[in-house]
Backbone atoms as SQL, in Angstrom:
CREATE TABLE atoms (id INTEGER PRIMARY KEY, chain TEXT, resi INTEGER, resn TEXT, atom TEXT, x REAL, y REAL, z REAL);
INSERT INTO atoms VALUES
  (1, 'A', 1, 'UNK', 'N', -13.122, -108.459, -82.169),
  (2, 'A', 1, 'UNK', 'CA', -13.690, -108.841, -80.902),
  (3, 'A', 1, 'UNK', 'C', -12.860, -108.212, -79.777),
  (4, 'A', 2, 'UNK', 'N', -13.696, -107.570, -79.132),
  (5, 'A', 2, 'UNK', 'CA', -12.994, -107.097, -77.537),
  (6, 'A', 2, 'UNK', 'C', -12.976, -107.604, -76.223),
  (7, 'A', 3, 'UNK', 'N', -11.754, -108.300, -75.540),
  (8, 'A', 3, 'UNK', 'CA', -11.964, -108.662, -74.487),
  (9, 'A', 3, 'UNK', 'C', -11.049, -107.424, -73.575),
  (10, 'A', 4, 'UNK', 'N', -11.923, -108.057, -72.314),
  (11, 'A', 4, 'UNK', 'CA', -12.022, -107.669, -71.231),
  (12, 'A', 4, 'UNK', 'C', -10.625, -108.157, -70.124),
  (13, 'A', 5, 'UNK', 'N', -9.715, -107.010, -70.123),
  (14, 'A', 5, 'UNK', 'CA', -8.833, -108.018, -68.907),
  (15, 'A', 5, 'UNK', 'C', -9.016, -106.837, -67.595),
  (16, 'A', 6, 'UNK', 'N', -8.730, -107.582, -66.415),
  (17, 'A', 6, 'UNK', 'CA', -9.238, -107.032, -65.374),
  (18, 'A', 6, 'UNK', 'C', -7.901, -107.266, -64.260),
  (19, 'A', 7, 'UNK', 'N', -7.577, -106.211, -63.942),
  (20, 'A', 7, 'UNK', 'CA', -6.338, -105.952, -62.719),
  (21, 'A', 7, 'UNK', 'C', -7.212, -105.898, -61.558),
  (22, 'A', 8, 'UNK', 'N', -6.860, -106.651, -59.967),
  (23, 'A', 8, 'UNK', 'CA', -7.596, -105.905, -58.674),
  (24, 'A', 8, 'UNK', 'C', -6.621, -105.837, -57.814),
  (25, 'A', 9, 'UNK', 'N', -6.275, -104.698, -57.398),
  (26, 'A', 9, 'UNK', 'CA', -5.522, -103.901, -56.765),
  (27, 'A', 9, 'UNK', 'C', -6.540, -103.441, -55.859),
  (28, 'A', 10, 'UNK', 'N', -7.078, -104.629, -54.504),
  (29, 'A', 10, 'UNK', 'CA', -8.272, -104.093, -53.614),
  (30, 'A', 10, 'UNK', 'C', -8.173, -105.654, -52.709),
  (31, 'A', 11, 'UNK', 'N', -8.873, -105.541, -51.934),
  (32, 'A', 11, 'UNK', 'CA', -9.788, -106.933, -51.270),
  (33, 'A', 11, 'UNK', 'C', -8.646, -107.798, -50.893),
  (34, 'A', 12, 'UNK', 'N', -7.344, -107.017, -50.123),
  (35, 'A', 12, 'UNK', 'CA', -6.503, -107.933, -49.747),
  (36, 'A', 12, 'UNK', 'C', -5.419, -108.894, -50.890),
  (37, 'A', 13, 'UNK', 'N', -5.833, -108.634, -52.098),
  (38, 'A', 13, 'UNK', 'CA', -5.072, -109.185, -53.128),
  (39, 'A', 13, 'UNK', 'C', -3.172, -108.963, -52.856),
  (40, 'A', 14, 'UNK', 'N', -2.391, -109.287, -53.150),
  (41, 'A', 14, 'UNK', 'CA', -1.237, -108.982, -53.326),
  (42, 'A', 14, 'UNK', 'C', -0.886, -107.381, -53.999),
  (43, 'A', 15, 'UNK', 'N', -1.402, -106.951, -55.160),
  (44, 'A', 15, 'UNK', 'CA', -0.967, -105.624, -55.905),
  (45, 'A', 15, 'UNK', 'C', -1.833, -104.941, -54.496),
  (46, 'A', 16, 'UNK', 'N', -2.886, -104.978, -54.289),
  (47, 'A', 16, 'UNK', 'CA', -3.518, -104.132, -53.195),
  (48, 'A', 16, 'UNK', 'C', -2.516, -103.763, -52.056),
  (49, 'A', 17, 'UNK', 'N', -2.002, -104.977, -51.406),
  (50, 'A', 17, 'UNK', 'CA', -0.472, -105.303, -50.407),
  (51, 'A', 17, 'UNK', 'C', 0.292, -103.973, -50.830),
  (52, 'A', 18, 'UNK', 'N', 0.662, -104.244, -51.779),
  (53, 'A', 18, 'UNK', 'CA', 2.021, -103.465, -52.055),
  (54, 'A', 18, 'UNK', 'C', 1.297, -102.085, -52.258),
  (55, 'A', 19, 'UNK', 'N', 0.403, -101.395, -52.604),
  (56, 'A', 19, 'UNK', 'CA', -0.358, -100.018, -52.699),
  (57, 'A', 19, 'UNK', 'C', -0.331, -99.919, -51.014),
  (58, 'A', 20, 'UNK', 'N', -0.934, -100.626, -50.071),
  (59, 'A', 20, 'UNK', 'CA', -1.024, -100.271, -48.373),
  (60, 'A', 20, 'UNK', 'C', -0.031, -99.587, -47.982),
  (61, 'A', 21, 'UNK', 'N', 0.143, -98.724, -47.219),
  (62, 'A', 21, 'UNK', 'CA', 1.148, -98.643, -46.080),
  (63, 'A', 21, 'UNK', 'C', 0.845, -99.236, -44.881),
  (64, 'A', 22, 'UNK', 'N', -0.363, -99.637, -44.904),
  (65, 'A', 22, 'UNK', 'CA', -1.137, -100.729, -43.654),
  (66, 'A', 22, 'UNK', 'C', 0.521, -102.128, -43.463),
  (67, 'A', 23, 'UNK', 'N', 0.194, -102.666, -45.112),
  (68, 'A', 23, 'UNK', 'CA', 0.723, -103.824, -45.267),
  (69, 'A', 23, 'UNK', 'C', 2.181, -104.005, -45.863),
  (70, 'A', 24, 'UNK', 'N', 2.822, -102.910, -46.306),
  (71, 'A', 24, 'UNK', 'CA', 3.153, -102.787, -47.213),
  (72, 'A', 24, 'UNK', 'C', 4.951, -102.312, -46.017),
  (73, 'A', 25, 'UNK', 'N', 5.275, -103.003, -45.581),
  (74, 'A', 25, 'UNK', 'CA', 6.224, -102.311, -44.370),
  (75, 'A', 25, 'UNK', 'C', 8.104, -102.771, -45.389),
  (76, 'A', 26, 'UNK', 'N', 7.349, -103.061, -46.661),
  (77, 'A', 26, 'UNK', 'CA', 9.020, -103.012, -47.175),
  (78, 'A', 26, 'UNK', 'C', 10.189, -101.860, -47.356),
  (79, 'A', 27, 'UNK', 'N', 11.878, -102.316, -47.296),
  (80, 'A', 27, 'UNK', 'CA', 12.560, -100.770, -47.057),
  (81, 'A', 27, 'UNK', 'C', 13.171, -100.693, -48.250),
  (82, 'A', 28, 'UNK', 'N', 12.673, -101.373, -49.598),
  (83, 'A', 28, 'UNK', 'CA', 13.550, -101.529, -50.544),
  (84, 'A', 28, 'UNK', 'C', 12.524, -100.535, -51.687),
  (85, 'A', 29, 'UNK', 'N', 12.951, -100.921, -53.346),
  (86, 'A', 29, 'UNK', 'CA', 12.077, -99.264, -54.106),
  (87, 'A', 29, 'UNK', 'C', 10.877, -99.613, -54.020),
  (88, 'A', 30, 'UNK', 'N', 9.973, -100.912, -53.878),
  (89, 'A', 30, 'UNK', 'CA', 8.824, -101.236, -53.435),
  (90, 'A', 30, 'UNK', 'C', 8.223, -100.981, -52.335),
  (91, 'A', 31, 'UNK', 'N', 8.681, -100.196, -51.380),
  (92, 'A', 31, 'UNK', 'CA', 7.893, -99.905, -49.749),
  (93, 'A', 31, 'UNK', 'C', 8.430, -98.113, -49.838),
  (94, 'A', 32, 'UNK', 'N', 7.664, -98.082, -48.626),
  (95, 'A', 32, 'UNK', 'CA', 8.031, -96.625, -48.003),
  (96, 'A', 32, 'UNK', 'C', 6.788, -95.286, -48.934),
  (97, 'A', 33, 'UNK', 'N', 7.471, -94.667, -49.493),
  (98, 'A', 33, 'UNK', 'CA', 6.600, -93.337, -50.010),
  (99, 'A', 33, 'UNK', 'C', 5.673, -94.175, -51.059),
  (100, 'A', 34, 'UNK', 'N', 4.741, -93.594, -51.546),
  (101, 'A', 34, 'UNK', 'CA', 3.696, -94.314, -52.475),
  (102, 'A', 34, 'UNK', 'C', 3.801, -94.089, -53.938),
  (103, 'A', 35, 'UNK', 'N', 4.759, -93.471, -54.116),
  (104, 'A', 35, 'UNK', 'CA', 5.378, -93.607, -55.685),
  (105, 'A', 35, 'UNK', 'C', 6.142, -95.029, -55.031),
  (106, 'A', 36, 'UNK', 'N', 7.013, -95.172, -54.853),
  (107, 'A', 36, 'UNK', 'CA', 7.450, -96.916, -54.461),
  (108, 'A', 36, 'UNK', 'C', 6.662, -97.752, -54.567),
  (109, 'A', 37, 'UNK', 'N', 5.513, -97.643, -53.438),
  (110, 'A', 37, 'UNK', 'CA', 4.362, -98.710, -53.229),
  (111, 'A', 37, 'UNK', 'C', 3.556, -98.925, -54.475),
  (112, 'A', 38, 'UNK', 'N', 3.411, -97.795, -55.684),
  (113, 'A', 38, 'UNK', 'CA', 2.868, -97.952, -56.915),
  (114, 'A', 38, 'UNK', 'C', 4.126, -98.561, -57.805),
  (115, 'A', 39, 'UNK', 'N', 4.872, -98.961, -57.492),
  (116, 'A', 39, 'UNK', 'CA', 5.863, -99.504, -58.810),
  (117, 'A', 39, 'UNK', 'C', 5.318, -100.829, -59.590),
  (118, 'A', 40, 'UNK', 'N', 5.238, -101.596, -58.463),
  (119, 'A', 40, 'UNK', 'CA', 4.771, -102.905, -58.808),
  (120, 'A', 40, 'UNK', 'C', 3.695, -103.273, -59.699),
  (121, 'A', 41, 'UNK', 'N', 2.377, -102.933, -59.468),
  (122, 'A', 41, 'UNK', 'CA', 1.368, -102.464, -59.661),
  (123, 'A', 41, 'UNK', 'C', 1.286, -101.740, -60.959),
  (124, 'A', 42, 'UNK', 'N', 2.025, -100.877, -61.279),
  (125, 'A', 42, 'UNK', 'CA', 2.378, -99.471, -62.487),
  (126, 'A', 42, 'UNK', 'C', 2.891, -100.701, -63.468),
  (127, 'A', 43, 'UNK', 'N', 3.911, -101.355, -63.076),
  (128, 'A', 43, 'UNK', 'CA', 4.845, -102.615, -63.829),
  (129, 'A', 43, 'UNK', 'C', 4.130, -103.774, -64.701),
  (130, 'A', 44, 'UNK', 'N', 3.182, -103.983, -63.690),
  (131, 'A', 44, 'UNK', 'CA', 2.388, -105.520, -64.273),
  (132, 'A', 44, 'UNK', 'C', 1.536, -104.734, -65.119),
  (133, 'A', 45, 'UNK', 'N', 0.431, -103.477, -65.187),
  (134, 'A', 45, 'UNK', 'CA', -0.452, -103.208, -65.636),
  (135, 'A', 45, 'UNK', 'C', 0.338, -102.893, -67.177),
  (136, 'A', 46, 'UNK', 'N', 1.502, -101.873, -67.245),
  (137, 'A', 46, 'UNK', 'CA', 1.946, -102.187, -68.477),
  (138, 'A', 46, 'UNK', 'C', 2.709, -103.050, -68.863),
  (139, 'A', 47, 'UNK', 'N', 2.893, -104.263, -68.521),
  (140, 'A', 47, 'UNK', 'CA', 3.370, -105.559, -69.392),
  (141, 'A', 47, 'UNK', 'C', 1.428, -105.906, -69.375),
  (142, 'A', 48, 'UNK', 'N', 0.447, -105.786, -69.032),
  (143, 'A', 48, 'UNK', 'CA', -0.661, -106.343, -69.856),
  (144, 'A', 48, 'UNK', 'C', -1.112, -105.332, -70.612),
  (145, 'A', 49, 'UNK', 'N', -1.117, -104.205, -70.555),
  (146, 'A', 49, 'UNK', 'CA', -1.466, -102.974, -71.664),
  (147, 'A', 49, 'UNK', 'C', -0.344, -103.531, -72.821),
  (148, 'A', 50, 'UNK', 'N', 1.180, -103.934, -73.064),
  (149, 'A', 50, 'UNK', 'CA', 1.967, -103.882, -73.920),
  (150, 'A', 50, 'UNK', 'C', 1.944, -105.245, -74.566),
  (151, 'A', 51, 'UNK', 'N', 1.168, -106.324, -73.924),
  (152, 'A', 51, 'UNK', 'CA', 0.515, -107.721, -74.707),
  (153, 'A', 51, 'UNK', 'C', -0.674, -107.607, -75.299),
  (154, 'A', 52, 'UNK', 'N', -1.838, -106.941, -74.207),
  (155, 'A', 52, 'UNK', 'CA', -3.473, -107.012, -74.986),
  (156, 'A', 52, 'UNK', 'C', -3.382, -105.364, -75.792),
  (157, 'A', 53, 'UNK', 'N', -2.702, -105.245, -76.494),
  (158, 'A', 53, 'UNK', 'CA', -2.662, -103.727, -77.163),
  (159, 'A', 53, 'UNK', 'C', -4.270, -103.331, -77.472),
  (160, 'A', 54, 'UNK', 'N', -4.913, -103.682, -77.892),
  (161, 'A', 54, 'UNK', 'CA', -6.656, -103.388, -78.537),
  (162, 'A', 54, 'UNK', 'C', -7.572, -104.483, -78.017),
  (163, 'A', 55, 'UNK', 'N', -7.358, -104.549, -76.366),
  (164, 'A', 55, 'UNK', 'CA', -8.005, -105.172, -75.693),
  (165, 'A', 55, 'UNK', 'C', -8.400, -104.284, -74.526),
  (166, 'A', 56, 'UNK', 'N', -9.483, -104.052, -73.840),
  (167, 'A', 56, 'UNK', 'CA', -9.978, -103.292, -72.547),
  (168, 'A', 56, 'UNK', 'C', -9.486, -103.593, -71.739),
  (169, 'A', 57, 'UNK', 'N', -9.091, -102.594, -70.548),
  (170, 'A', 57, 'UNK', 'CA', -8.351, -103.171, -69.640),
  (171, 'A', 57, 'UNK', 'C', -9.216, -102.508, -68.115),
  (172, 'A', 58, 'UNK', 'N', -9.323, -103.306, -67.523),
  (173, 'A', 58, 'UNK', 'CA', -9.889, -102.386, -66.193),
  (174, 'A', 58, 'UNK', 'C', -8.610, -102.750, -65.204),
  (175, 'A', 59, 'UNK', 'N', -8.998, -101.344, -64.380),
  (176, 'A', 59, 'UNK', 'CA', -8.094, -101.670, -63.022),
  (177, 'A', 59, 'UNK', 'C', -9.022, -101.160, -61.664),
  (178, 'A', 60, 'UNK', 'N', -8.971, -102.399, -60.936),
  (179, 'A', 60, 'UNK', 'CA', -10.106, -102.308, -60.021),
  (180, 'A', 60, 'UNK', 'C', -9.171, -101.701, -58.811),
  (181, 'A', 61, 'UNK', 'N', -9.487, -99.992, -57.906),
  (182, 'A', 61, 'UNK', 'CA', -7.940, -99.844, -57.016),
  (183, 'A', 61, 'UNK', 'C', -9.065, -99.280, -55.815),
  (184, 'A', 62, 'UNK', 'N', -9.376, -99.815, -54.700),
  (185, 'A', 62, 'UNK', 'CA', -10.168, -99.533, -53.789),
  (186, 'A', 62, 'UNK', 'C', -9.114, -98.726, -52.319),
  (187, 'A', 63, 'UNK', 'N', -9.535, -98.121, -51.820),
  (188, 'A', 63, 'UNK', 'CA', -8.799, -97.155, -51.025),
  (189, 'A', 63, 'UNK', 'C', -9.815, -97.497, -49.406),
  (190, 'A', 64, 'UNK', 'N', -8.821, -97.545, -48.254),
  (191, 'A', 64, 'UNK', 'CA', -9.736, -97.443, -47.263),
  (192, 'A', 64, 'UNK', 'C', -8.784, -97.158, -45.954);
């Protein structure tokens, strides 16, 4: 059986936060250039890729 897990990195969420430079005004390895602003984000998605191993994974990442 295959489930479905679903990341949203969009719609004001927190992982979305940290992708902004809108929102995102931290000076530590999480803010500034957008390899930084992707750490967080990069981090959580593989601790759930490295638990649901043969489970689908979406990542919802909206840009605006």
């Amino acid at each position: 059986m295959l489930i479905l897990q679903k990341s949203t990195c969009a719609h004001g969420w927190l992982l979305g936060q940290f992708l902004s430079n809108y929102f995102n005004h931290r000076n530590d390895a999480f803010g500034g250039h957008l390899q930084n602003r992707m750490k967080l984000p990069l981090e959580i998605i593989k601790a759930i890729r490295d638990i649901a191993k043969d489970q689908l994974l979406s990542v919802c990442v909206k840009c605006s």
